[in-house]
C-alpha positions in Angstrom: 25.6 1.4 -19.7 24.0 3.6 -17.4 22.0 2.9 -14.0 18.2 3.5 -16.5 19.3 1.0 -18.9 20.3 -1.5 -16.5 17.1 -1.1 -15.4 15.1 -1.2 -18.0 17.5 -4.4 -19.2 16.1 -6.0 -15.6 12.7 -4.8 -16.7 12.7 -7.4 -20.2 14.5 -10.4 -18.3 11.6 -10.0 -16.0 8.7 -10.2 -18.3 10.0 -12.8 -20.4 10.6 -14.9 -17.2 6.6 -13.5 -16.6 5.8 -15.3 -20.1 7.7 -18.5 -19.4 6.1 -19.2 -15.8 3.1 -17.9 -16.8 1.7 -21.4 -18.4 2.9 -23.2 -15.0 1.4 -20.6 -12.9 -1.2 -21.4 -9.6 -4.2 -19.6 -9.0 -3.4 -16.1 -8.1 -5.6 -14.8 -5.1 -7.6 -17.5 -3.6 -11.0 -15.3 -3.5 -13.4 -17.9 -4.0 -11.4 -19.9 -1.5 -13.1 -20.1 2.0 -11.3 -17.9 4.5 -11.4 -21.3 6.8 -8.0 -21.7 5.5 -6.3 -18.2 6.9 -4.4 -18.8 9.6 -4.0 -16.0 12.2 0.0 -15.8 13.0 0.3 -12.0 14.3 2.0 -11.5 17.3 -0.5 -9.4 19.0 -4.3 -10.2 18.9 -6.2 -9.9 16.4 -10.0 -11.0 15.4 -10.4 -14.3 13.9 -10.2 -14.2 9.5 -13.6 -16.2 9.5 -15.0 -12.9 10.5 -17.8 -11.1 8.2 -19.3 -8.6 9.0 -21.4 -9.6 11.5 -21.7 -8.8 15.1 -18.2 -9.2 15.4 -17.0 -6.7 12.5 -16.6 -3.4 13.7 -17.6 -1.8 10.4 -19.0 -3.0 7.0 -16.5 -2.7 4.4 -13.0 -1.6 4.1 -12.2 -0.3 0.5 -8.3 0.3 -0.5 -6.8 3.0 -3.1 -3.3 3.1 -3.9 -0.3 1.8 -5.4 1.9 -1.3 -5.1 2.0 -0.7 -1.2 -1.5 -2.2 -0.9 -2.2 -3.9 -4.5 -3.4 -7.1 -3.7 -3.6 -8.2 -7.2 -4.7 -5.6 -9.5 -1.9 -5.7 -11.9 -2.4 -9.7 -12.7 -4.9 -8.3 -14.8 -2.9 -5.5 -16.5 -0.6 -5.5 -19.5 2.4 -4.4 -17.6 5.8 -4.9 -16.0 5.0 -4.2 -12.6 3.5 -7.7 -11.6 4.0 -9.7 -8.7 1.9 -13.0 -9.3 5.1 -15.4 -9.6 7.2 -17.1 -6.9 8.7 -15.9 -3.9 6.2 -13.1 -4.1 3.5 -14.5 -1.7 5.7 -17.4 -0.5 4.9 -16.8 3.0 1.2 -15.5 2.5 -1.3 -17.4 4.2 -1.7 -20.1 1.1 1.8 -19.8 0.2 1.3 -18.5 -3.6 1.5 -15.6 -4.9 -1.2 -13.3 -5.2 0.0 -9.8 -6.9 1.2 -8.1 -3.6 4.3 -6.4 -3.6 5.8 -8.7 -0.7 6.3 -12.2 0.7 3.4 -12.3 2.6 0.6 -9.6 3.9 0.3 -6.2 2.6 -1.1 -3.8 5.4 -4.8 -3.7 4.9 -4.6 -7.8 5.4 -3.8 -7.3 8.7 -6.3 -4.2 8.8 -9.1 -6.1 7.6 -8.5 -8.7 10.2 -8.3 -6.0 13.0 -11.9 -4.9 11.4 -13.6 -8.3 11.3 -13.6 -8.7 7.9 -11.9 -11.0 5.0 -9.3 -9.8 3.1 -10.6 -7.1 0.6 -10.2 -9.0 -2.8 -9.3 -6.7 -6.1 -11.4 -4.9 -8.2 -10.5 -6.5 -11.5 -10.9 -9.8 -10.0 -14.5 -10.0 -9.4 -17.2 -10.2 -11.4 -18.7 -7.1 -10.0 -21.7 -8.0 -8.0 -22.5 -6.8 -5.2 -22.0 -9.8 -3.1 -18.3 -9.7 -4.3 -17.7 -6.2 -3.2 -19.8 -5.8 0.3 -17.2 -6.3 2.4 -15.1 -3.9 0.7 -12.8 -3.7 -2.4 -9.3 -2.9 -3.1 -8.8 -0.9 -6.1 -4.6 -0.6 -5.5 -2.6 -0.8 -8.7 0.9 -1.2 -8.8 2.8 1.6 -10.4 0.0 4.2 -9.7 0.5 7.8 -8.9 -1.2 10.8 -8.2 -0.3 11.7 -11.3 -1.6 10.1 -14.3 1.2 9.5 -16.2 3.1 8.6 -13.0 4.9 4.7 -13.4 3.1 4.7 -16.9 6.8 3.9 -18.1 6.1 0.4 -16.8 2.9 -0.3 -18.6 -0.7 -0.2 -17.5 -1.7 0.4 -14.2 -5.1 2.3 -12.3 -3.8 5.9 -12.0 -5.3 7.5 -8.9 -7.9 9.2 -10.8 -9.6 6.3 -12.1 -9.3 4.1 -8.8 -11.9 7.0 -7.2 -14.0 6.4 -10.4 -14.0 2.8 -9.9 -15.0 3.5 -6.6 -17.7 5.8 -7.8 -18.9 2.8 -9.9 -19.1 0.6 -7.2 -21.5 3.1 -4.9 -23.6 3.1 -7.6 -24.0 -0.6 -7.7 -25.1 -0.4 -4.2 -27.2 2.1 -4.4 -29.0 0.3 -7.4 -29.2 -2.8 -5.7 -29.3 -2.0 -1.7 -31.4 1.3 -2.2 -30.2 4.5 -1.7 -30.8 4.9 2.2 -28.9 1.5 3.2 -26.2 2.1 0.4 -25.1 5.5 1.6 -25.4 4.1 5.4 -23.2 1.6 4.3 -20.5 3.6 2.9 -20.5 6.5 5.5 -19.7 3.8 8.1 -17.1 2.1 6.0 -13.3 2.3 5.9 -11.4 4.2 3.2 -7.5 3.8 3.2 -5.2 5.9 0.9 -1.6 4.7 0.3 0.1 6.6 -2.2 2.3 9.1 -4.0 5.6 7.5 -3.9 5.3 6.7 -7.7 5.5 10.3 -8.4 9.0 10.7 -6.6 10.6 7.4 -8.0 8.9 7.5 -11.4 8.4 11.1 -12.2 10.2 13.8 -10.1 13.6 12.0 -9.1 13.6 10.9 -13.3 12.9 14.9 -14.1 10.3 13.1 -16.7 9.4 16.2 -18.6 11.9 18.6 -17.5 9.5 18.7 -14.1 12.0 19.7 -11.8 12.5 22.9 -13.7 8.7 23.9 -13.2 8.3 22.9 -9.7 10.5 23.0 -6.4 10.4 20.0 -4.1 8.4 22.0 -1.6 6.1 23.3 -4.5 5.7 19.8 -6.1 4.3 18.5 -2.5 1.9 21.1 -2.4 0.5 20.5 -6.0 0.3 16.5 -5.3 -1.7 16.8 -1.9 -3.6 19.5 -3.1 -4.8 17.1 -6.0 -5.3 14.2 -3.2 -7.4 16.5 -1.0 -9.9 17.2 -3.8 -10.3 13.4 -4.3 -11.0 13.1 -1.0 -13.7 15.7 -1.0 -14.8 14.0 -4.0 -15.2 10.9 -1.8 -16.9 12.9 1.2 -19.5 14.1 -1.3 -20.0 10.2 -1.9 -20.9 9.8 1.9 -17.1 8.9 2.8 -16.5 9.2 6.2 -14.1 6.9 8.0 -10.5 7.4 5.9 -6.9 6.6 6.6 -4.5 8.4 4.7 -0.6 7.1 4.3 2.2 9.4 4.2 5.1 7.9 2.4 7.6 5.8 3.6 11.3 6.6 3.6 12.0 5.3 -0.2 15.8 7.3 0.3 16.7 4.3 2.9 15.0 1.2 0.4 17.5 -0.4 -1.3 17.5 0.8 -4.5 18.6 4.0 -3.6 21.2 3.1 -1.1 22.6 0.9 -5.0 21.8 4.2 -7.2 23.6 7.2 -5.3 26.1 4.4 -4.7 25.9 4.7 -0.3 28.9 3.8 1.4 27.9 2.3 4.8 24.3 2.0 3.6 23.1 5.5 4.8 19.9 6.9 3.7 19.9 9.5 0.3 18.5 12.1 2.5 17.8 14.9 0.0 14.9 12.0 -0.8 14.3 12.0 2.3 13.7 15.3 2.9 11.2 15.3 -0.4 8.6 12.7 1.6 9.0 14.9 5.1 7.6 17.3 3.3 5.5 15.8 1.4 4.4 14.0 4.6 4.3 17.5 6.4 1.9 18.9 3.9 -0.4 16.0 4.0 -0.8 16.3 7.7 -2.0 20.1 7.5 -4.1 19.0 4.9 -5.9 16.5 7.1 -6.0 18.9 9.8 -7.7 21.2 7.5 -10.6 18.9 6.3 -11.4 17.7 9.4 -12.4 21.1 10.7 -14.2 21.8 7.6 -16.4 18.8 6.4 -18.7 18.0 8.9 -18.1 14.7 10.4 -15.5 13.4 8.8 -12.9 11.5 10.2 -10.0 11.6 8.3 -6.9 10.5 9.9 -3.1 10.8 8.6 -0.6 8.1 9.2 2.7 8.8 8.8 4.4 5.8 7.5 7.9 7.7 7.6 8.0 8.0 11.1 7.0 4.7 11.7 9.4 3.2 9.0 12.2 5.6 10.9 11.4 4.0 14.2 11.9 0.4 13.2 15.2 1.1 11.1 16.5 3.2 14.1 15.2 0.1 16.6 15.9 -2.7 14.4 17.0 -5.2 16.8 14.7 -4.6 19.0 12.1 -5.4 16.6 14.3 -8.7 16.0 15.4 -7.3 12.7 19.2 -8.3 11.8 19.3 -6.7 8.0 18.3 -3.2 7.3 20.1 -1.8 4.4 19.9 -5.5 1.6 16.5 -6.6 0.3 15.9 -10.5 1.1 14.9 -10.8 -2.9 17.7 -9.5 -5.4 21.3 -9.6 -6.4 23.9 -7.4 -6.4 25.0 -4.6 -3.9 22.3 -4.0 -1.2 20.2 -6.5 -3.2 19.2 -4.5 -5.2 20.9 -3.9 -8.2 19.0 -6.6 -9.6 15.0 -7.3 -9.5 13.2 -10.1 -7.6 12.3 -12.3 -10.6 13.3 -16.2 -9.2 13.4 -17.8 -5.7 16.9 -18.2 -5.8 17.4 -15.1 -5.4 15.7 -15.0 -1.8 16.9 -14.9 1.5 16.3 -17.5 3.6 14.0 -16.1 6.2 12.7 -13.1 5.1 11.8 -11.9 9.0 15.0 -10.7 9.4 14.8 -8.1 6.9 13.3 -4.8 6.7 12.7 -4.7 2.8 11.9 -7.5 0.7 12.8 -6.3 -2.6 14.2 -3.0 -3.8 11.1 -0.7 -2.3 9.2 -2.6 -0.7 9.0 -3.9 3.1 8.3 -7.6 4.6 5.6 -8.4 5.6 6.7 -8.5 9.5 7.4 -4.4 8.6 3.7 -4.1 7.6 2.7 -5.7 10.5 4.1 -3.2 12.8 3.3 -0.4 10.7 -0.6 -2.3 11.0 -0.4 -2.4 14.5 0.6 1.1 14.8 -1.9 2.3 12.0 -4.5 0.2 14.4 -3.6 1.8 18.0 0.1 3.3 18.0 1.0 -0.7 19.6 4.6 0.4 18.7 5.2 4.1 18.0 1.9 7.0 17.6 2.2 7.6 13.8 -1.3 8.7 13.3 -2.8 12.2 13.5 -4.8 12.7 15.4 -6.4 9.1 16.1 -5.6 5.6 15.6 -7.6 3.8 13.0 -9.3 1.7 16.5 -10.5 5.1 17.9 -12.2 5.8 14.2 -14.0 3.3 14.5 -14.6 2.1 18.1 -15.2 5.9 19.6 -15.6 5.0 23.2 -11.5 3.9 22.8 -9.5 6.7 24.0 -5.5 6.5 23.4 -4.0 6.2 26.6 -0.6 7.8 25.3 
């Protein structure tokens, strides 16, 4: 049986576990549930979660496009495989269930929002749509998303990149119909945008050669075409009063688990022809930020490359107090990985000392690093050319 089909196999134990929990299931993201209840653990400081925005939020909304990275609960509501709303997912989030993200406990933009003053940004399917429900931002992440359409479509539904910027679209308009135009475009020029995403097209279109692709298009030529389609959407987004954006380069998926099972590594090194797909992809994004900096007039557009960061903690592990870097806590098999995360039993004790959780995605003490470096370069400078804390706060310079 070959390495797809095994897959796939993983793929329909999963959902019909997903059908047999589903009954017993708690509450998936506690929305309506009053943020008295989040407790702060982060190492370094960070503003209390009872924050709104008042005085003592820097900015008034954060709003999040992407994939499973930063889906926070998107896909609960989706008829697909790529779900994350059953046990251990969220076992160490703040309430201890699972919510939809892709990891044990916080996704990035949790520990983001908190940075900003704000609560954590709730899903767009999950609200009712009012305004009150989205004005302190809105994550629109899907899980199995790409920049291109059909992208992870393999897996079921999911919010291709496309129609996340509509559903932003849709949401400015429900401000401007309800705030007025004036305050509704202030609102979203001093807002934060964060982008994270494009690894669905390596691991569910280009690596697969799904329609022959790598035939038509290069490596280096297939990084060009996808950043070229993410800068329009980003002008697209400027010409909707977006200022304030973070955008993610990729992670290094050659070093996640699933790839250190597939090309069958020896000693758990990296696949670093994959590798050498997101530096450039990475690369390419960077210029591209460059670029639309000088040309759209007051826009603030910072890249944050999540490769470099990643790179640093694998390279630093213990120092980050790491022990594991090559098995996922959640899996079975060699590196973890050559089975899915679908039960609790098949979780690590303490997930802290891993780098990834599951097959591709990181712990949540990863994201908090890669947070706190996103924030102000605590760790390493991975964004160019400013921190997300000198976006927003401009009389903080870096002192690096």
């Amino acid at each position: 049986m070959s390495l797809r089909s095994l897959f796939v196999l993983a793929l329909i134990v999963f959902f019909a576990l997903f059908l047999q929990l589903r009954a017993l299931q708690l509450p998936q993201e506690p929305q309506s549930l009053s943020f008295d209840l989040f407790e702060v653990n982060n190492a370094s400081p960070s503003p209390s979660p009872n924050s709104t925005t008042s005085n003592a939020s820097l900015v008034p909304a954060l709003f999040v496009i992407g994939d499973s990275t930063v889906d926070c609960g998107t896909n609960n509501y989706l008829g697909t495989f790529a779900r994350a709303n059953f046990l251990p997912y969220g076992r160490d989030f703040d309430t201890h269930k699972p919510t939809g993200r892709f990891c044990n406990g916080r996704i990035p933009v949790d520990f983001l929002a908190l940075r900003l003053g704000l609560p954590f940004v709730p899903a767009f399917l999950g609200e009712s749509g009012t305004v009150e429900d989205m004005i302190h931002g809105v994550n629109y992440a899907s899980a199995g998303a790409g920049i291109i359409f059909s992208s992870g479509s393999e897996l079921g539904q999911h919010i291709s990149l496309m129609q996340q910027i509509q559903q932003a679209t849709d949401t400015f308009q429900q401000f401007i119909l309800n705030l007025g135009e004036k305050a509704a475009n202030a609102m979203i020029s001093q807002s934060v945008f964060y982008f994270s995403i494009g690894s669905n097209d390596y691991i569910h279109y280009y690596l697969p050669n799904v329609s022959e692709v790598q035939s038509h298009y290069l490596p280096w030529s297939f990084s060009q075409f996808l950043v070229s389609t993410i800068k329009q959407e980003l002008k697209n987004l400027y010409n909707a009063n977006v200022r304030k954006v973070v955008v993610m380069g990729l992670a290094p998926i050659g070093c996640a688990p699933h790839y250190l099972y597939e090309y069958n590594s020896k000693n758990g090194d990296c696949a670093q022809e994959i590798n050498d797909m997101i530096m450039e992809f990475n690369f390419a994004m960077r210029y591209m930020v460059k670029q639309l900096n000088q040309d759209l007039v007051d826009a603030n557009i910072t890249f944050c490359d999540a490769f470099q960061g990643s790179m640093d903690i694998l390279a630093n592990h213990e120092r980050y107090g790491f022990e594991v870097i090559t098995d996922a806590c959640c899996g079975s098999g060699q590196y973890r990985a050559q089975m899915i995360c679908i039960s609790p039993e098949m979780a690590c004790n303490n997930a802290s000392k891993h780098v990834w959780w599951d097959q591709f995605h990181p712990t949540d003490a990863v994201n908090a690093i890669l947070a706190d470096n996103v924030w102000s370069g605590l760790h390493t400078n991975m964004c160019y050319p400013m921190n997300l804390e000198e976006i927003v706060v401009p009389n903080i310079k870096s002192t690096d």
